[in-house]
N, C-alpha and C positions, 0 to 999 in steps of 0.2 A: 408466565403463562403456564398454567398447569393441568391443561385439559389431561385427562389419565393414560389414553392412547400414546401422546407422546413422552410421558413419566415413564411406559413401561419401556416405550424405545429407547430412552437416555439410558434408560436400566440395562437395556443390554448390551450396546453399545461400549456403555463404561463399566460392563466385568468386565472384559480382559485385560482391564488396565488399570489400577489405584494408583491417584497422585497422591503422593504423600509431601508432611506439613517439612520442610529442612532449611538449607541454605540458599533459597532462591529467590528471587523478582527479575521481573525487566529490567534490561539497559535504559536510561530514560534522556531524550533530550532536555533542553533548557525548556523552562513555559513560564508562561507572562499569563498574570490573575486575568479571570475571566468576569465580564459584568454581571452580576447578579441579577434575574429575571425574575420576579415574580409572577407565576401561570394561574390560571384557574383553580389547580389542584390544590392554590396555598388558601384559597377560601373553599375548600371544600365541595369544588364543582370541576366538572369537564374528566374526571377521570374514570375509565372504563374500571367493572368488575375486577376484582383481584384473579378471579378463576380465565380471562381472557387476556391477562398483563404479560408483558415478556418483561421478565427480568433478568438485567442485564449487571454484570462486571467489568470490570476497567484495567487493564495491567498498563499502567505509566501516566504518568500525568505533566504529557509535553504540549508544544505550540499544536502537533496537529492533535491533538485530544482536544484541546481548544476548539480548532474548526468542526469538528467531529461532537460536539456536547452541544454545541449552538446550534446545532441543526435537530442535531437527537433527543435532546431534552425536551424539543416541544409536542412531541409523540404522543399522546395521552391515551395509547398502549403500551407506552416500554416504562419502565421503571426501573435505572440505574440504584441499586441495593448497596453495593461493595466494589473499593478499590485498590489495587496494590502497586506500591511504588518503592523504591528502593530509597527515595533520599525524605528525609521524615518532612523535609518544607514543601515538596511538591502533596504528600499525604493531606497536611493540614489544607492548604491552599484549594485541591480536589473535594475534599470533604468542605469546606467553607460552599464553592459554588453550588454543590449539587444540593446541600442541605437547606442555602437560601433559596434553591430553585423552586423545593420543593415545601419550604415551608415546615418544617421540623430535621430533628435530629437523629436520624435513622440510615444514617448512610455507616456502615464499617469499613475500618480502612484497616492495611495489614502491608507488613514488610513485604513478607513470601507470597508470592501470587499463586501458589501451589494451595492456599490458606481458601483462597477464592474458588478455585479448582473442586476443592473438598466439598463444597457447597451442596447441596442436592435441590438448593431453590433456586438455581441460575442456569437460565435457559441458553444466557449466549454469551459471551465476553468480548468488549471491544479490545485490541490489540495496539496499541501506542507509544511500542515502546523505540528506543532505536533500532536502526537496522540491523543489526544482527540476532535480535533478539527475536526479530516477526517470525519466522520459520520453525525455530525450535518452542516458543511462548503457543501458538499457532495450535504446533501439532499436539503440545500436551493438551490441550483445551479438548480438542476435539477428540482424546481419549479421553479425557475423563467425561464427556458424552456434552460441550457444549457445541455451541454453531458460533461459529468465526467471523466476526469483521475484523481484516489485519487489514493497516498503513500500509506502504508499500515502500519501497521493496518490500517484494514478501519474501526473498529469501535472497541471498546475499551470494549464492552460487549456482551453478546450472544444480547441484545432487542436491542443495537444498528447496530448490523450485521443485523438482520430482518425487523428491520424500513428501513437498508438503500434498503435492496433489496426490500423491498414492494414498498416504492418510485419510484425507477426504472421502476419498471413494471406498476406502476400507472399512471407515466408520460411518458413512452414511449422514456426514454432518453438512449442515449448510456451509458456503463458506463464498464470504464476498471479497473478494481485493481492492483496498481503496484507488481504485483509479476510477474515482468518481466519473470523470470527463464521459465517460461512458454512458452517462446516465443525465449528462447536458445537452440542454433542447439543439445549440448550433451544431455541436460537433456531430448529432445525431442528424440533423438536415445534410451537411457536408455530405456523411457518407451516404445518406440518400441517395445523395446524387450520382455518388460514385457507382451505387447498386442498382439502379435503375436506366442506367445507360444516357442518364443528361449529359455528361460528361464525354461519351462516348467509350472506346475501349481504354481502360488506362495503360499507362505504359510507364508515370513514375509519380514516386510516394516522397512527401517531402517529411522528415521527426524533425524537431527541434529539439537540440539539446546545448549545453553550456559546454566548453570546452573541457574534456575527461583528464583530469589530474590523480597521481600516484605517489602517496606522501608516505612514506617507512621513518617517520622523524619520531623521534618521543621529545614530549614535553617534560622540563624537570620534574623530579620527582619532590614530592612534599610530603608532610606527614599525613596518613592514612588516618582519616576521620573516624569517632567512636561508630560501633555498624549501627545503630541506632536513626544516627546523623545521615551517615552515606554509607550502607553496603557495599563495599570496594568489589567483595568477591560477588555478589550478585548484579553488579554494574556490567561485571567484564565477562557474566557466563559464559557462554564456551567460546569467546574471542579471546586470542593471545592476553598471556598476563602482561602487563607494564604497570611500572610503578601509578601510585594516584596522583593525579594533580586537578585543582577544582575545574578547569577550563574545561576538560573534558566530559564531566557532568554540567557543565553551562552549555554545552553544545559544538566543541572543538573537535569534536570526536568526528565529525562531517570533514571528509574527505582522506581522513586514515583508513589505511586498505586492511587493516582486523577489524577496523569497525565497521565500514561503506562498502557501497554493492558495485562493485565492475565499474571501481575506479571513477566513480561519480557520475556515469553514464548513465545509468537507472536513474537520478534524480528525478529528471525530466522524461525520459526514455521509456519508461514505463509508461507513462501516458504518451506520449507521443507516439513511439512506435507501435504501442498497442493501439491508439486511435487508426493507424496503419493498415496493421492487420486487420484489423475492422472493415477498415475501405474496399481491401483487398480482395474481401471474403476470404479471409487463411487463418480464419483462426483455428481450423485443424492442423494446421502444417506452419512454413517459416520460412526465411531464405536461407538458397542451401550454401552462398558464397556470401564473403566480408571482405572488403578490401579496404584498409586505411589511407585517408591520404591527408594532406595539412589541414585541412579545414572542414573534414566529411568526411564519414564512412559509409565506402559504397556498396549496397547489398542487391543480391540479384535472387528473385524467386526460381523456381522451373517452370514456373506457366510466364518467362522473359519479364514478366513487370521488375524496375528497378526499384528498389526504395534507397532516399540518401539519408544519411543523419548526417542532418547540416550542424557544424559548432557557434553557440551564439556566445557572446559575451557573458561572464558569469553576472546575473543580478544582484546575487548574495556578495559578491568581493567587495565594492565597495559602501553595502551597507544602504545600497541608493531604491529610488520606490522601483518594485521587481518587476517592470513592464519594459522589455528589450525590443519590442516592434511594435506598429501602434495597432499590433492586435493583441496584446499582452502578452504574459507569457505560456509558453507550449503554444506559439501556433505551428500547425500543418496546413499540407499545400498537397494537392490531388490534382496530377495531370492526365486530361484526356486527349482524344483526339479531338473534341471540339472545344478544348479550353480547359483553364482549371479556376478552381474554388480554394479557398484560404480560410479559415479562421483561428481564434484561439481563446486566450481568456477571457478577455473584454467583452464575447459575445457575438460581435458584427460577425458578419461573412461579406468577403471580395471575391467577386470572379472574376474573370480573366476578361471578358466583353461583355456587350450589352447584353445580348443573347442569354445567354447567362444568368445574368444579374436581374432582368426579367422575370426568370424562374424561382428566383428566392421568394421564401416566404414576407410578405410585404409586411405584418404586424407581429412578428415571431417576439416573445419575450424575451431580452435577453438574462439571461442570467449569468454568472460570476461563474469560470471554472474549477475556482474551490470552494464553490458549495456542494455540500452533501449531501445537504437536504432529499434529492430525489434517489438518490443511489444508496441512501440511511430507510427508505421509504422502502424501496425495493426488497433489502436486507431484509427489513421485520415483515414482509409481508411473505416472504419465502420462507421464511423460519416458522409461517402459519400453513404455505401451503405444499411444502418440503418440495419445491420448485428449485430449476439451476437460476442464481442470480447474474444480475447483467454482467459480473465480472467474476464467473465462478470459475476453479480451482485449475481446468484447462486454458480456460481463456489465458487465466492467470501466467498458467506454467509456460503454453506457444509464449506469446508476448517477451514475458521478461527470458524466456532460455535466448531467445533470438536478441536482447539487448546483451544479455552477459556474451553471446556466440562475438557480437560486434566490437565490444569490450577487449576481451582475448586479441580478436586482430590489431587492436587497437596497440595495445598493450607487446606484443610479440613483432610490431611491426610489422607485419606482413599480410597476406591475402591469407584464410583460414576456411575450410567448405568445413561441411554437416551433413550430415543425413536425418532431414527432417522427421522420419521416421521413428528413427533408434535414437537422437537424441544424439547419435558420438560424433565425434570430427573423424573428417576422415585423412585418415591415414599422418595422423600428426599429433607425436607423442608429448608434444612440448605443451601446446595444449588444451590433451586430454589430461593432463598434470593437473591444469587450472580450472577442472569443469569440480575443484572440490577443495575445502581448507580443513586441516586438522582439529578439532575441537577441544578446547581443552577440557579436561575432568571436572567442571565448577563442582560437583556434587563434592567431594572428595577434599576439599582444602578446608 
Protein backbone atom coordinates (compact mmCIF):
# COMPACT_ATOMS: atom_id res chain seq x y z
CA UNK A 1 0.00 0.00 0.00
CA UNK A 2 1.63 3.11 -0.86
CA UNK A 3 -0.54 5.99 -0.15
CA UNK A 4 2.38 8.95 0.41
CA UNK A 5 1.08 10.04 3.88
CA UNK A 6 1.97 6.79 5.24
CA UNK A 7 5.64 6.40 2.93
CA UNK A 8 6.64 9.66 4.86
CA UNK A 9 5.52 8.05 8.30
CA UNK A 10 7.63 4.70 7.74
CA UNK A 11 10.27 7.43 6.76
CA UNK A 12 10.45 8.58 9.90
CA UNK A 13 9.72 6.09 11.98
CA UNK A 14 12.71 4.02 10.43
CA UNK A 15 15.61 6.86 10.71
CA UNK A 16 16.56 6.06 13.94
CA UNK A 17 17.23 2.81 13.09
CA UNK A 18 18.75 0.89 9.78
CA UNK A 19 18.59 -2.86 9.48
CA UNK A 20 21.35 -4.02 8.01
CA UNK A 21 21.91 -7.10 5.36
CA UNK A 22 24.38 -9.82 8.09
CA UNK A 23 24.04 -13.09 9.78
CA UNK A 24 20.32 -13.42 10.45
CA UNK A 25 16.69 -15.07 9.78
CA UNK A 26 14.11 -16.54 12.03
CA UNK A 27 14.15 -19.67 14.07
CA UNK A 28 11.68 -21.63 11.98
CA UNK A 29 9.55 -24.53 13.11
CA UNK A 30 8.84 -27.72 11.05
CA UNK A 31 5.94 -26.89 7.95
CA UNK A 32 4.16 -29.26 5.85
CA UNK A 33 3.41 -27.91 1.75
CA UNK A 34 0.43 -25.93 1.61
CA UNK A 35 -2.44 -26.57 -1.30
CA UNK A 36 -2.02 -24.46 -4.02
CA UNK A 37 -5.08 -22.04 -4.56
CA UNK A 38 -5.72 -20.58 -7.59
CA UNK A 39 -7.63 -16.65 -6.95
CA UNK A 40 -8.95 -14.47 -9.28
CA UNK A 41 -5.69 -12.45 -9.31
CA UNK A 42 -4.11 -15.47 -11.56
CA UNK A 43 -6.63 -14.58 -14.29
CA UNK A 44 -6.24 -11.11 -14.08
CA UNK A 45 -9.23 -10.07 -11.98
CA UNK A 46 -10.36 -9.27 -8.45
CA UNK A 47 -7.14 -7.41 -7.40
CA UNK A 48 -7.30 -3.98 -6.07
CA UNK A 49 -4.93 -0.94 -7.54
CA UNK A 50 -1.38 -1.35 -6.70
CA UNK A 51 -1.33 2.32 -5.07
CA UNK A 52 -4.14 0.72 -2.17
CA UNK A 53 -2.22 -2.93 -1.88
CA UNK A 54 -0.54 -3.72 1.46
CA UNK A 55 2.54 -5.46 0.94
CA UNK A 56 3.49 -7.85 2.97
CA UNK A 57 6.87 -10.05 4.13
CA UNK A 58 7.19 -13.32 5.84
CA UNK A 59 10.06 -14.24 8.19
CA UNK A 60 9.62 -18.28 8.51
CA UNK A 61 7.93 -20.67 6.81
CA UNK A 62 6.28 -23.06 9.53
CA UNK A 63 2.85 -25.10 10.31
CA UNK A 64 1.56 -21.69 11.60
CA UNK A 65 2.51 -19.58 8.35
CA UNK A 66 0.54 -22.21 6.95
CA UNK A 67 -2.68 -21.41 9.01
CA UNK A 68 -1.81 -17.78 8.52
CA UNK A 69 -1.34 -17.78 4.31
CA UNK A 70 -4.87 -19.68 4.00
CA UNK A 71 -6.46 -17.07 5.44
CA UNK A 72 -4.33 -14.11 4.20
CA UNK A 73 -3.63 -14.84 0.76
CA UNK A 74 -7.29 -14.45 -0.01
CA UNK A 75 -7.06 -10.66 0.73
CA UNK A 76 -7.27 -9.01 -2.58
CA UNK A 77 -5.64 -5.95 -0.76
CA UNK A 78 -2.55 -7.52 0.64
CA UNK A 79 0.11 -8.86 -1.43
CA UNK A 80 2.76 -11.22 0.07
CA UNK A 81 6.11 -9.83 -2.28
CA UNK A 82 9.12 -11.48 0.00
CA UNK A 83 10.10 -14.27 2.37
CA UNK A 84 12.96 -15.21 4.63
CA UNK A 85 13.75 -18.42 6.14
CA UNK A 86 16.70 -19.76 7.34
CA UNK A 87 16.53 -23.48 6.13
CA UNK A 88 16.72 -23.26 1.99
CA UNK A 89 13.52 -26.20 1.69
CA UNK A 90 11.12 -24.14 3.75
CA UNK A 91 12.36 -20.87 1.12
CA UNK A 92 11.64 -23.06 -1.91
CA UNK A 93 8.47 -24.70 -0.41
CA UNK A 94 7.10 -20.77 0.60
CA UNK A 95 8.02 -19.50 -2.68
CA UNK A 96 6.24 -22.54 -4.59
CA UNK A 97 2.80 -21.62 -2.62
CA UNK A 98 2.65 -17.99 -2.85
CA UNK A 99 3.81 -17.91 -6.53
CA UNK A 100 0.99 -20.67 -7.57
CA UNK A 101 -1.35 -18.54 -5.49
CA UNK A 102 -0.65 -15.79 -7.36
CA UNK A 103 -0.09 -16.97 -10.73
CA UNK A 104 3.60 -15.88 -11.64
CA UNK A 105 6.88 -15.59 -10.40
CA UNK A 106 7.47 -12.70 -8.42
CA UNK A 107 7.69 -13.68 -4.95
CA UNK A 108 11.75 -13.10 -3.42
CA UNK A 109 12.98 -15.23 -0.95
CA UNK A 110 16.28 -14.49 1.21
CA UNK A 111 18.20 -16.24 4.04
CA UNK A 112 18.55 -12.88 6.26
CA UNK A 113 15.16 -11.42 7.04
CA UNK A 114 17.11 -8.21 7.78
CA UNK A 115 17.20 -8.46 3.55
CA UNK A 116 13.35 -8.07 3.89
CA UNK A 117 13.65 -5.40 6.45
CA UNK A 118 15.72 -3.30 3.95
CA UNK A 119 12.82 -3.23 1.82
CA UNK A 120 11.19 0.17 1.45
CA UNK A 121 8.13 -1.49 -0.55
CA UNK A 122 6.89 -3.42 2.49
CA UNK A 123 4.32 -2.14 4.40
CA UNK A 124 4.00 -5.06 7.10
CA UNK A 125 5.82 -8.46 7.81
CA UNK A 126 4.10 -11.48 8.93
CA UNK A 127 6.15 -13.09 11.98
CA UNK A 128 6.46 -17.08 12.01
CA UNK A 129 9.01 -17.87 13.04
CA UNK A 130 9.71 -20.00 16.49
CA UNK A 131 9.29 -18.78 19.76
CA UNK A 132 12.00 -17.11 20.49
CA UNK A 133 12.53 -15.48 17.75
CA UNK A 134 8.74 -13.54 17.85
CA UNK A 135 10.05 -10.63 20.04
CA UNK A 136 13.33 -9.83 18.95
CA UNK A 137 12.26 -10.58 14.75
CA UNK A 138 9.10 -8.34 15.96
CA UNK A 139 10.85 -5.42 17.30
CA UNK A 140 13.49 -5.20 14.35
CA UNK A 141 10.54 -4.86 11.98
CA UNK A 142 8.86 -2.26 13.58
CA UNK A 143 12.20 -0.14 13.38
CA UNK A 144 12.83 -0.43 10.28
CA UNK A 145 9.22 1.28 10.19
CA UNK A 146 6.99 -2.07 9.28
CA UNK A 147 3.52 -3.16 11.14
CA UNK A 148 3.66 -6.51 12.84
CA UNK A 149 1.54 -9.68 12.85
CA UNK A 150 3.74 -11.91 15.24
CA UNK A 151 2.55 -15.92 16.19
CA UNK A 152 2.60 -16.02 19.64
CA UNK A 153 4.19 -16.23 21.97
CA UNK A 154 5.21 -13.11 21.36
CA UNK A 155 7.93 -12.94 23.51
CA UNK A 156 9.37 -15.71 25.49
CA UNK A 157 9.95 -13.60 28.77
CA UNK A 158 8.14 -11.07 31.13
CA UNK A 159 11.44 -8.19 29.51
CA UNK A 160 10.75 -9.49 26.33
CA UNK A 161 6.78 -8.95 26.27
CA UNK A 162 7.65 -5.21 27.55
CA UNK A 163 10.44 -4.37 25.19
CA UNK A 164 8.32 -5.57 22.54
CA UNK A 165 5.33 -3.30 23.67
CA UNK A 166 7.61 -0.36 24.46
CA UNK A 167 8.68 -0.54 20.73
CA UNK A 168 5.41 -0.37 19.53
CA UNK A 169 4.47 2.61 21.05
CA UNK A 170 7.76 4.18 20.43
CA UNK A 171 7.57 3.66 16.86
CA UNK A 172 4.07 4.03 16.12
CA UNK A 173 3.63 0.80 14.37
CA UNK A 174 0.67 -1.41 14.21
CA UNK A 175 1.13 -4.58 15.72
CA UNK A 176 -1.51 -7.58 16.14
CA UNK A 177 -0.56 -10.79 18.36
CA UNK A 178 -1.73 -13.93 16.99
CA UNK A 179 -4.25 -14.92 19.41
CA UNK A 180 -6.70 -15.00 16.80
CA UNK A 181 -9.48 -16.42 19.32
CA UNK A 182 -9.93 -12.83 19.94
CA UNK A 183 -11.26 -12.30 16.82
CA UNK A 184 -13.76 -15.65 17.00
CA UNK A 185 -17.47 -15.10 16.75
CA UNK A 186 -18.03 -17.84 20.02
CA UNK A 187 -15.39 -16.69 22.20
CA UNK A 188 -16.62 -13.16 21.52
CA UNK A 189 -20.27 -14.11 22.53
CA UNK A 190 -18.93 -15.89 25.80
CA UNK A 191 -17.39 -12.86 27.02
CA UNK A 192 -20.45 -10.98 26.03
CA UNK A 193 -21.89 -12.61 28.44
CA UNK A 194 -19.57 -12.22 30.99
CA UNK A 195 -19.62 -8.11 30.20
CA UNK A 196 -23.21 -7.64 30.20
CA UNK A 197 -24.11 -9.16 33.33
CA UNK A 198 -26.00 -12.50 31.85
CA UNK A 199 -23.79 -14.20 33.89
CA UNK A 200 -24.14 -12.31 36.80
CA UNK A 201 -21.05 -10.91 38.87
CA UNK A 202 -18.17 -13.35 38.04
CA UNK A 203 -16.10 -14.62 40.62
CA UNK A 204 -13.96 -17.44 38.66
CA UNK A 205 -12.23 -17.81 35.20
CA UNK A 206 -11.45 -21.12 33.87
CA UNK A 207 -7.57 -21.14 30.86
CA UNK A 208 -7.00 -24.38 29.49
CA UNK A 209 -3.77 -25.21 29.21
CA UNK A 210 -1.64 -28.78 28.73
CA UNK A 211 0.35 -29.75 31.34
CA UNK A 212 3.76 -27.10 31.64
CA UNK A 213 6.96 -29.17 31.20
CA UNK A 214 10.85 -27.99 31.69
CA UNK A 215 13.33 -29.94 29.50
CA UNK A 216 17.32 -28.71 29.84
CA UNK A 217 18.20 -32.18 27.68
CA UNK A 218 20.16 -31.63 24.41
CA UNK A 219 19.72 -33.68 21.56
CA UNK A 220 22.96 -35.28 20.05
CA UNK A 221 25.03 -33.31 18.37
CA UNK A 222 25.45 -33.96 14.46
CA UNK A 223 27.24 -32.46 11.80
CA UNK A 224 26.21 -28.66 11.15
CA UNK A 225 24.62 -28.37 7.58
CA UNK A 226 26.17 -26.09 4.73
CA UNK A 227 24.44 -22.34 5.92
CA UNK A 228 22.93 -22.26 2.74
CA UNK A 229 20.93 -25.55 3.74
CA UNK A 230 20.37 -24.75 7.45
CA UNK A 231 21.72 -21.51 9.13
CA UNK A 232 22.70 -23.13 12.32
CA UNK A 233 23.69 -19.60 13.84
CA UNK A 234 20.50 -17.92 12.55
CA UNK A 235 18.35 -20.80 13.79
CA UNK A 236 19.61 -20.27 17.40
CA UNK A 237 19.65 -16.16 17.35
CA UNK A 238 19.86 -15.08 20.64
CA UNK A 239 18.84 -18.48 22.28
CA UNK A 240 21.59 -20.41 23.90
CA UNK A 241 24.03 -22.06 21.62
CA UNK A 242 23.86 -26.08 21.40
CA UNK A 243 25.28 -28.14 19.04
CA UNK A 244 22.89 -28.86 15.59
CA UNK A 245 20.90 -31.76 15.30
CA UNK A 246 17.95 -31.87 12.49
CA UNK A 247 14.97 -32.69 14.99
CA UNK A 248 15.28 -29.36 16.27
CA UNK A 249 14.68 -27.67 12.91
CA UNK A 250 11.71 -30.36 12.32
CA UNK A 251 10.09 -28.96 15.35
CA UNK A 252 11.74 -30.51 18.66
CA UNK A 253 12.78 -27.46 19.71
CA UNK A 254 8.97 -27.30 21.44
CA UNK A 255 9.37 -27.59 24.88
CA UNK A 256 13.09 -26.73 25.43
CA UNK A 257 13.33 -23.85 27.83
CA UNK A 258 16.10 -21.71 25.20
CA UNK A 259 13.73 -22.27 22.94
CA UNK A 260 9.71 -22.18 24.51
CA UNK A 261 7.94 -19.62 26.38
CA UNK A 262 7.19 -20.34 30.36
CA UNK A 263 7.86 -23.79 30.20
CA UNK A 264 5.10 -24.62 27.66
CA UNK A 265 2.43 -22.76 29.46
CA UNK A 266 1.99 -20.01 26.74
CA UNK A 267 1.08 -22.73 24.27
CA UNK A 268 -2.13 -22.61 25.06
CA UNK A 269 -2.09 -19.78 27.68
CA UNK A 270 -1.79 -17.23 25.61
CA UNK A 271 -5.13 -17.64 24.21
CA UNK A 272 -6.84 -18.97 26.99
CA UNK A 273 -5.89 -16.85 29.70
CA UNK A 274 -5.88 -13.99 27.43
CA UNK A 275 -9.50 -15.02 26.37
CA UNK A 276 -9.66 -14.48 30.53
CA UNK A 277 -8.69 -11.32 30.66
CA UNK A 278 -11.04 -10.36 28.17
CA UNK A 279 -13.96 -11.81 30.19
CA UNK A 280 -12.72 -10.10 33.09
CA UNK A 281 -12.47 -6.76 31.69
CA UNK A 282 -8.40 -6.47 32.90
CA UNK A 283 -6.91 -6.04 30.14
CA UNK A 284 -5.27 -3.05 31.80
CA UNK A 285 -4.12 -4.92 34.70
CA UNK A 286 -3.60 -9.02 35.79
CA UNK A 287 -3.55 -11.16 38.77
CA UNK A 288 -1.53 -9.89 41.35
CA UNK A 289 -1.17 -13.72 43.12
CA UNK A 290 -0.12 -17.35 41.42
CA UNK A 291 -0.29 -20.28 43.38
CA UNK A 292 0.75 -23.88 41.84
CA UNK A 293 -0.75 -26.89 42.71
CA UNK A 294 -0.80 -30.54 40.88
CA UNK A 295 -3.16 -30.08 38.41
CA UNK A 296 -3.91 -25.98 38.29
CA UNK A 297 -2.56 -22.86 38.82
CA UNK A 298 -4.46 -20.78 41.13
CA UNK A 299 -4.41 -16.89 40.34
CA UNK A 300 -6.31 -14.28 42.16
CA UNK A 301 -7.06 -10.69 40.74
CA UNK A 302 -7.66 -7.55 43.34
CA UNK A 303 -11.20 -6.90 42.30
CA UNK A 304 -11.39 -11.06 44.26
CA UNK A 305 -12.39 -12.66 40.84
CA UNK A 306 -10.18 -16.22 40.73
CA UNK A 307 -8.88 -17.34 37.45
CA UNK A 308 -7.58 -21.19 37.46
CA UNK A 309 -5.31 -22.52 34.68
CA UNK A 310 -6.69 -25.99 34.74
CA UNK A 311 -3.83 -28.70 33.23
CA UNK A 312 -5.21 -30.75 30.32
CA UNK A 313 -3.73 -33.69 28.79
CA UNK A 314 -0.91 -32.82 26.14
CA UNK A 315 -2.63 -33.18 22.47
CA UNK A 316 0.57 -32.98 20.86
CA UNK A 317 2.32 -36.16 22.93
CA UNK A 318 0.76 -38.61 21.34
CA UNK A 319 0.54 -37.32 17.87
CA UNK A 320 -3.46 -37.97 18.41
CA UNK A 321 -6.35 -35.60 16.55
CA UNK A 322 -5.75 -32.29 18.99
CA UNK A 323 -9.31 -32.09 20.48
CA UNK A 324 -9.03 -32.83 24.48
CA UNK A 325 -12.81 -31.91 25.56
CA UNK A 326 -15.65 -32.14 23.16
CA UNK A 327 -15.27 -28.35 22.89
CA UNK A 328 -11.82 -28.66 21.20
CA UNK A 329 -9.08 -27.29 22.20
CA UNK A 330 -8.41 -23.99 24.39
CA UNK A 331 -11.69 -24.22 25.97
CA UNK A 332 -12.71 -21.66 28.69
CA UNK A 333 -15.25 -21.62 31.33
CA UNK A 334 -16.79 -18.17 32.94
CA UNK A 335 -18.41 -18.46 36.15
CA UNK A 336 -21.11 -16.29 37.41
CA UNK A 337 -23.42 -16.00 39.87
CA UNK A 338 -26.14 -17.27 37.78
CA UNK A 339 -24.28 -19.93 36.05
CA UNK A 340 -21.48 -20.32 33.66
CA UNK A 341 -20.85 -20.50 29.84
CA UNK A 342 -17.92 -22.72 28.18
CA UNK A 343 -16.59 -22.81 24.86
CA UNK A 344 -13.60 -23.39 22.65
CA UNK A 345 -12.30 -24.53 19.39
CA UNK A 346 -15.11 -26.41 17.80
CA UNK A 347 -17.24 -23.28 18.15
CA UNK A 348 -20.41 -24.56 20.32
CA UNK A 349 -20.97 -22.74 23.62
CA UNK A 350 -22.54 -24.77 26.92
CA UNK A 351 -23.98 -23.05 29.63
CA UNK A 352 -24.44 -24.08 32.92
CA UNK A 353 -28.77 -24.22 32.69
CA UNK A 354 -31.39 -23.67 30.67
CA UNK A 355 -31.59 -20.04 31.43
CA UNK A 356 -28.61 -19.69 29.98
CA UNK A 357 -28.60 -21.61 27.05
CA UNK A 358 -31.73 -19.66 26.07
CA UNK A 359 -29.66 -16.54 25.81
CA UNK A 360 -27.19 -17.83 23.18
CA UNK A 361 -27.25 -16.96 19.91
CA UNK A 362 -29.62 -19.46 18.19
CA UNK A 363 -27.90 -19.47 14.51
CA UNK A 364 -24.34 -17.96 15.49
CA UNK A 365 -21.73 -19.40 12.74
CA UNK A 366 -19.50 -21.51 14.13
CA UNK A 367 -16.08 -21.01 13.07
CA UNK A 368 -12.84 -22.94 13.82
CA UNK A 369 -10.48 -21.40 16.51
CA UNK A 370 -7.59 -21.46 14.39
CA UNK A 371 -8.91 -19.50 11.78
CA UNK A 372 -7.38 -16.22 11.07
CA UNK A 373 -9.22 -15.11 8.70
CA UNK A 374 -11.02 -12.49 10.82
CA UNK A 375 -8.26 -11.35 13.10
CA UNK A 376 -5.85 -11.29 9.42
CA UNK A 377 -8.88 -8.94 8.39
CA UNK A 378 -8.63 -6.86 11.47
CA UNK A 379 -4.79 -6.58 10.99
CA UNK A 380 -4.90 -5.15 7.39
CA UNK A 381 -7.61 -2.91 8.05
CA UNK A 382 -5.65 -1.10 10.87
CA UNK A 383 -2.57 -0.87 9.02
CA UNK A 384 -5.18 1.25 6.76
CA UNK A 385 -6.65 3.10 9.49
CA UNK A 386 -3.56 3.20 12.02
CA UNK A 387 -6.33 1.97 14.65
CA UNK A 388 -5.27 -0.52 18.00
CA UNK A 389 -5.92 -4.16 16.66
CA UNK A 390 -8.12 -6.59 18.54
CA UNK A 391 -4.77 -8.05 20.01
CA UNK A 392 -2.50 -5.06 20.08
CA UNK A 393 0.84 -4.75 21.90
CA UNK A 394 -0.90 -4.06 25.62
CA UNK A 395 -3.45 -6.46 25.29
CA UNK A 396 -0.52 -8.52 24.27
CA UNK A 397 1.98 -7.65 26.90
CA UNK A 398 -1.22 -7.97 30.33
CA UNK A 399 -2.05 -11.33 28.95
CA UNK A 400 1.17 -13.19 28.34
CA UNK A 401 3.21 -11.19 31.32
CA UNK A 402 0.34 -12.84 33.54
CA UNK A 403 0.99 -16.39 31.74
CA UNK A 404 4.88 -16.14 32.22
CA UNK A 405 3.85 -14.53 36.25
CA UNK A 406 2.03 -18.18 36.41
CA UNK A 407 4.76 -20.13 34.87
CA UNK A 408 7.39 -18.67 37.44
CA UNK A 409 5.20 -20.04 40.22
CA UNK A 410 4.96 -22.91 38.46
CA UNK A 411 8.26 -23.44 37.97
CA UNK A 412 9.73 -22.23 41.76
CA UNK A 413 6.99 -24.12 43.28
CA UNK A 414 5.56 -21.91 45.16
CA UNK A 415 2.83 -18.94 45.52
CA UNK A 416 4.51 -15.76 43.60
CA UNK A 417 2.46 -11.98 43.92
CA UNK A 418 3.11 -8.99 41.22
CA UNK A 419 2.34 -5.72 41.17
CA UNK A 420 0.23 -5.24 38.19
CA UNK A 421 1.32 -1.98 37.81
CA UNK A 422 5.11 -2.00 37.72
CA UNK A 423 5.25 -5.25 36.25
CA UNK A 424 7.77 -6.70 39.28
CA UNK A 425 7.24 -9.49 41.86
CA UNK A 426 7.17 -8.55 44.75
CA UNK A 427 9.55 -8.90 47.06
CA UNK A 428 10.94 -12.12 45.54
CA UNK A 429 14.40 -12.24 44.08
CA UNK A 430 14.37 -15.76 42.74
CA UNK A 431 11.86 -14.80 40.54
CA UNK A 432 12.64 -11.50 39.50
CA UNK A 433 15.83 -13.67 38.23
CA UNK A 434 13.24 -15.26 35.75
CA UNK A 435 11.26 -12.10 34.48
CA UNK A 436 14.51 -12.35 31.77
CA UNK A 437 17.28 -14.84 29.77
CA UNK A 438 20.54 -13.68 28.63
CA UNK A 439 20.87 -13.36 24.96
CA UNK A 440 23.26 -14.59 23.09
CA UNK A 441 25.55 -12.29 20.65
CA UNK A 442 24.04 -14.05 17.13
CA UNK A 443 25.30 -10.83 15.39
CA UNK A 444 29.02 -11.56 16.32
CA UNK A 445 29.70 -15.36 15.52
Amino acid sequence: MTNPAKRESQSVQSATTTVSRRTFAGGLAAATALPAIVPASALGRGRVAPSERITMGIVGVGPRCRYDLGAMLKEKDVEFVALADVQKSRRDEGKKLIDDHYGNDKLQTYRDFREVLDRKDIDGMLIATGDRWHAAASIMAAEAGKDVYSEKPCGITIADCQRLSETMHRTGRVFQAGTQRRSVPNFGTAVKMAHDGTLGDLHTLHASVYKPTLDNSWLPAEKTPPQDVVDWNMWLGPAAWRPFNQKYVDGRWRGQWDFDSGARLLDWGAHTVDLCQWANQADETMPVEYTPGANEIVCKYANGVKLVIDFLPDPFGDRSPHYVTRLGTCPVRFHGERGSVETGDSGEIVASNAELQNKLPANQKRVRGLDVSAHGRNFFDCIKSREQPNAGPDVMRRSHVACHAAAIAWILGRTVRINPQTEEFVDDAEATLLRSRPERPWQAT
